[in-house]
C-alpha positions as CSV (number, residue, x, y, z in Angstrom):
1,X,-116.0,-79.9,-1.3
2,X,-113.5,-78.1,-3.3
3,X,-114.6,-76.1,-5.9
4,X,-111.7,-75.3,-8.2
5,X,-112.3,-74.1,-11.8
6,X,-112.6,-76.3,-15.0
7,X,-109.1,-75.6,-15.8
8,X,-107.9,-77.5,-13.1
9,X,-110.4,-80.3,-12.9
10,X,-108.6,-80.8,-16.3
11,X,-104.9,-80.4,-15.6
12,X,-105.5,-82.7,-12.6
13,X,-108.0,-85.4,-14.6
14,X,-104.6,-85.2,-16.9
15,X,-102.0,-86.1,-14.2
16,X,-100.9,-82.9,-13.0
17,X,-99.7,-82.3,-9.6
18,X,-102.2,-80.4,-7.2
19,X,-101.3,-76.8,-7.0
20,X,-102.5,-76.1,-3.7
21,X,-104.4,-77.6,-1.1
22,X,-107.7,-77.1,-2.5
23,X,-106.8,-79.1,-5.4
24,X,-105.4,-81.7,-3.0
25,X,-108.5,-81.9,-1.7
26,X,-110.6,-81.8,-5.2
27,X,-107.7,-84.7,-6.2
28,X,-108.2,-87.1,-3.0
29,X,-112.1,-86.6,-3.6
30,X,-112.4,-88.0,-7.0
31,X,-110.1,-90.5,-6.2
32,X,-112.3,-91.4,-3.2
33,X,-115.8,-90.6,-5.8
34,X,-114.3,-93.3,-8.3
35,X,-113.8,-96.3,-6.2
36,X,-117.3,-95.9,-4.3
37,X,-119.1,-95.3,-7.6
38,X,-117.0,-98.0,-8.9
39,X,-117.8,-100.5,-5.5
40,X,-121.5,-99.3,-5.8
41,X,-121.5,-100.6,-10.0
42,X,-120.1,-103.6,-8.5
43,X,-122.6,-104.8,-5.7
44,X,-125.3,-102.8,-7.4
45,X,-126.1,-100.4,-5.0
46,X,-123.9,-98.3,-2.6
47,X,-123.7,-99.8,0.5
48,X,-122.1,-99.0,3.6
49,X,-119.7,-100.9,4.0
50,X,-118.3,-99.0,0.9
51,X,-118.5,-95.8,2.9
52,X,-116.7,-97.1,5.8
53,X,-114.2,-98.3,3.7
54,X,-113.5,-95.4,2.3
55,X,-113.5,-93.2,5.4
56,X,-111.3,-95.5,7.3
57,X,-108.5,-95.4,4.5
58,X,-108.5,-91.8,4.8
59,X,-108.1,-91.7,8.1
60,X,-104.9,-94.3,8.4
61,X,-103.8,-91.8,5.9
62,X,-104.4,-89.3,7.7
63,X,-102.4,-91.0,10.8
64,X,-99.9,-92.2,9.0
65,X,-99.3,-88.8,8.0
66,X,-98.8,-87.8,11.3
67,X,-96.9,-90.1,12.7
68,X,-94.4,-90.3,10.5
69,X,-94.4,-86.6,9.2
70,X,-96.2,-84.5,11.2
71,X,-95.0,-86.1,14.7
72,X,-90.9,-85.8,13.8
73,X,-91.0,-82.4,12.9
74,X,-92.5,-81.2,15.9
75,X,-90.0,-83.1,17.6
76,X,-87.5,-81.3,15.9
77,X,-89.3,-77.8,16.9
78,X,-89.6,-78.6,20.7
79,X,-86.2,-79.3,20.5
80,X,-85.4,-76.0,19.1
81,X,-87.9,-73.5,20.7
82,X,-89.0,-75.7,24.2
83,X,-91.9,-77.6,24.5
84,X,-94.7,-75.4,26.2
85,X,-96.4,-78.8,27.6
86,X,-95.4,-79.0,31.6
87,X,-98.2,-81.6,32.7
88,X,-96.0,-84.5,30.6
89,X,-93.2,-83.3,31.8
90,X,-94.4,-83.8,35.4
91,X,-96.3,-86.8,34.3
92,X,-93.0,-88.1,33.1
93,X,-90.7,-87.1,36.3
94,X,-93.1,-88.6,38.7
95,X,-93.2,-92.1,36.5
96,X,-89.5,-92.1,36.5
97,X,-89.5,-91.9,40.5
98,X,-91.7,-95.1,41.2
């Protein structure tokens, strides 16, 4: 958990952008703290179903994140400084000779 001072909590609970990762981190917590206490008021206890909700959006976030960030610009850095990975490269040659 991120433990950032009351200062930011505030700025943050205000709409401010997070400074640093962190505060990302504190930011994408309370977001993910208010709709399970929110699903919890709702079916009157926390269930888990709530919890796997929650877990599985952040990790298509997380993926998504990759793939369409993460994944391009290394791309673009292999194609700059060489890949270092030789087992897909042979993987690769010997599929294109069957």
């Amino acid at each position: 958990m991120p433990y950032i001072d009351q200062d930011a909590r505030a700025r943050l609970a205000a709409g401010g952008a997070p400074a640093h990762a962190g505060e990302l981190n504190y930011a994408i917590t309370m977001l993910v703290d208010a709709y399970l206490a929110r699903s919890a008021e709702a079916a009157g206890r926390t269930r888990y179903a709530h919890l796997n909700e929650a877990i599985g959006v952040l990790e298509c976030a997380k993926l998504e994140l990759y793939r369409r960030v993460t994944a391009p610009y290394e791309d673009e850095k292999i194609a700059e400084s060489g890949d270092v990975y030789t087992a897909r490269r042979d993987r690769l040659s010997a599929d294109s000779k069957e």
